[in-house]
C-alpha positions as CSV (number, residue, x, y, z in Angstrom):
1,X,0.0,0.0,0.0
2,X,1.5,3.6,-0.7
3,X,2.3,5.0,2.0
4,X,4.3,8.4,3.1
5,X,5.5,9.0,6.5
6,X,6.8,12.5,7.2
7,X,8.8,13.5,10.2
8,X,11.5,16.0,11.4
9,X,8.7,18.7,12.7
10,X,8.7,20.7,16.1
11,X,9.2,23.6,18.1
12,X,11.8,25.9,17.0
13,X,12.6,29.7,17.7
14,X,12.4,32.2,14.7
15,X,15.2,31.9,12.8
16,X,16.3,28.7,14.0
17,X,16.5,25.3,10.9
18,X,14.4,22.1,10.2
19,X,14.9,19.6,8.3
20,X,11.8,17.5,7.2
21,X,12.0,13.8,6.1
22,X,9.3,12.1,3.8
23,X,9.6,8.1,3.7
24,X,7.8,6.7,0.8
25,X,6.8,2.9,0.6
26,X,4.4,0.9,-1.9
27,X,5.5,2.7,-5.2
28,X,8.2,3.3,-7.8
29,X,9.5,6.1,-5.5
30,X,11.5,7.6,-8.1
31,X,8.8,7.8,-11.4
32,X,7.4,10.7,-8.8
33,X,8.2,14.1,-8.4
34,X,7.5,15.1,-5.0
35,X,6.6,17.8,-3.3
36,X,6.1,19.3,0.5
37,X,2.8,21.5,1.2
38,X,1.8,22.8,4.0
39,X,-1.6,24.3,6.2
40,X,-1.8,27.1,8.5
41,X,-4.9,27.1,10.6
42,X,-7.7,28.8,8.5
43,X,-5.6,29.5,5.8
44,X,-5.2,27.2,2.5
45,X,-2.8,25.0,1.7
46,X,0.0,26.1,-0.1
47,X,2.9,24.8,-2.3
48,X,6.0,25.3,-0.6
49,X,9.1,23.0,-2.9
50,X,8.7,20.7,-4.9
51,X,11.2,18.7,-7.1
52,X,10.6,16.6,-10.3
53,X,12.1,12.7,-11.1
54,X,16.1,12.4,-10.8
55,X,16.0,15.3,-8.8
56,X,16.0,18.2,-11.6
57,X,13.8,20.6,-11.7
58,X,12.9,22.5,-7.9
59,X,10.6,25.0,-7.8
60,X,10.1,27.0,-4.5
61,X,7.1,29.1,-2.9
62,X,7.7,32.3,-2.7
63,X,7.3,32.2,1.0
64,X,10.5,30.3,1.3
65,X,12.5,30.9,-1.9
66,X,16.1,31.5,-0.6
67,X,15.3,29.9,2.9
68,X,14.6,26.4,1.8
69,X,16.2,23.4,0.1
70,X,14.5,20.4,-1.5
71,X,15.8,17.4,-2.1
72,X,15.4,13.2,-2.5
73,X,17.6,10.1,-2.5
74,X,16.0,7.6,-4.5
75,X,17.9,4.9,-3.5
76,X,16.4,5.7,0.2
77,X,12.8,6.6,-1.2
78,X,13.4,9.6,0.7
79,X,12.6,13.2,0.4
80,X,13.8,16.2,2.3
81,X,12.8,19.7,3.0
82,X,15.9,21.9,4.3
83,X,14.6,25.0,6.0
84,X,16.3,28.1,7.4
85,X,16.1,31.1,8.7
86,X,12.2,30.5,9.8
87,X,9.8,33.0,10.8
88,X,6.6,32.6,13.1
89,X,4.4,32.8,9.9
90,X,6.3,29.4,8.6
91,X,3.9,27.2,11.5
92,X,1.4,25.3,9.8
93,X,1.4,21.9,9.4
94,X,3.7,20.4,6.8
95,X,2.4,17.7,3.9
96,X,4.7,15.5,1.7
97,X,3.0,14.7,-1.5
98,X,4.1,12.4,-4.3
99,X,2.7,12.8,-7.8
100,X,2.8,11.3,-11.2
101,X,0.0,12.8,-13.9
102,X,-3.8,14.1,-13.0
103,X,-5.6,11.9,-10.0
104,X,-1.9,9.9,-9.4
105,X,-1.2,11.4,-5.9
106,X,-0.6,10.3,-2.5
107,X,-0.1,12.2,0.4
108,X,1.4,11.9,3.7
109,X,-0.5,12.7,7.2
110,X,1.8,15.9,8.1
111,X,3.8,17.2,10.5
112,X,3.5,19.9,12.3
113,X,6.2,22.6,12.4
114,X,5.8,25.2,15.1
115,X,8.2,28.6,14.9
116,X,8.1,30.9,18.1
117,X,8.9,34.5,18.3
């Protein structure tokens, strides 16, 4: 069964690092691009990295462009989100998504990523 696990979240003061993990399981990791979302509370959720097959092609919110690095190790069917330099309005709760083509998705169950002032 597909499956992805995300972990790495937590308290952290403002402009302290994370780094997120994603595990993937039950499907050919690497004909995915993947990407990490996440959710404030009341707000939508919104794209934050994401980064196509063989690891070309990021593409960054603009919330975290030049804070945050995305990356994946196929041979680990793992994906990681790098971030620095965070600011209080970074906490939300943080998705790992894997997709491949319209209604070919699977997300993760999120983590939650809390940034103090």
């Amino acid at each position: 069964q597909e499956q992805l696990v995300e972990s790495g979240g937590g308290f952290v003061q403002a402009g302290g690092s994370l780094r997120l993990s994603c595990a993937a399981s039950g499907f050919t990791f690497r004909d995915f691009a993947m990407s990490w979302y996440r959710q404030a509370p009341g707000k939508e959720r919104e794209l934050v990295a994401s980064i196509g097959t063989n690891g070309r092609n990021t593409d960054y919110g603009s919330s975290v462009k030049g804070r945050s690095k995305i990356s994946r190790d196929d041979a680990k069917n793992m994906v990681y989100l790098q971030m620095n330099s965070l600011k209080p309005e970074d906490t939300a709760v943080y998705f790992c998504k894997a997709g491949r083509g319209a209604g070919n998705e699977y997300w993760g169950q999120g983590t939650q990523v809390t940034v103090s002032s």
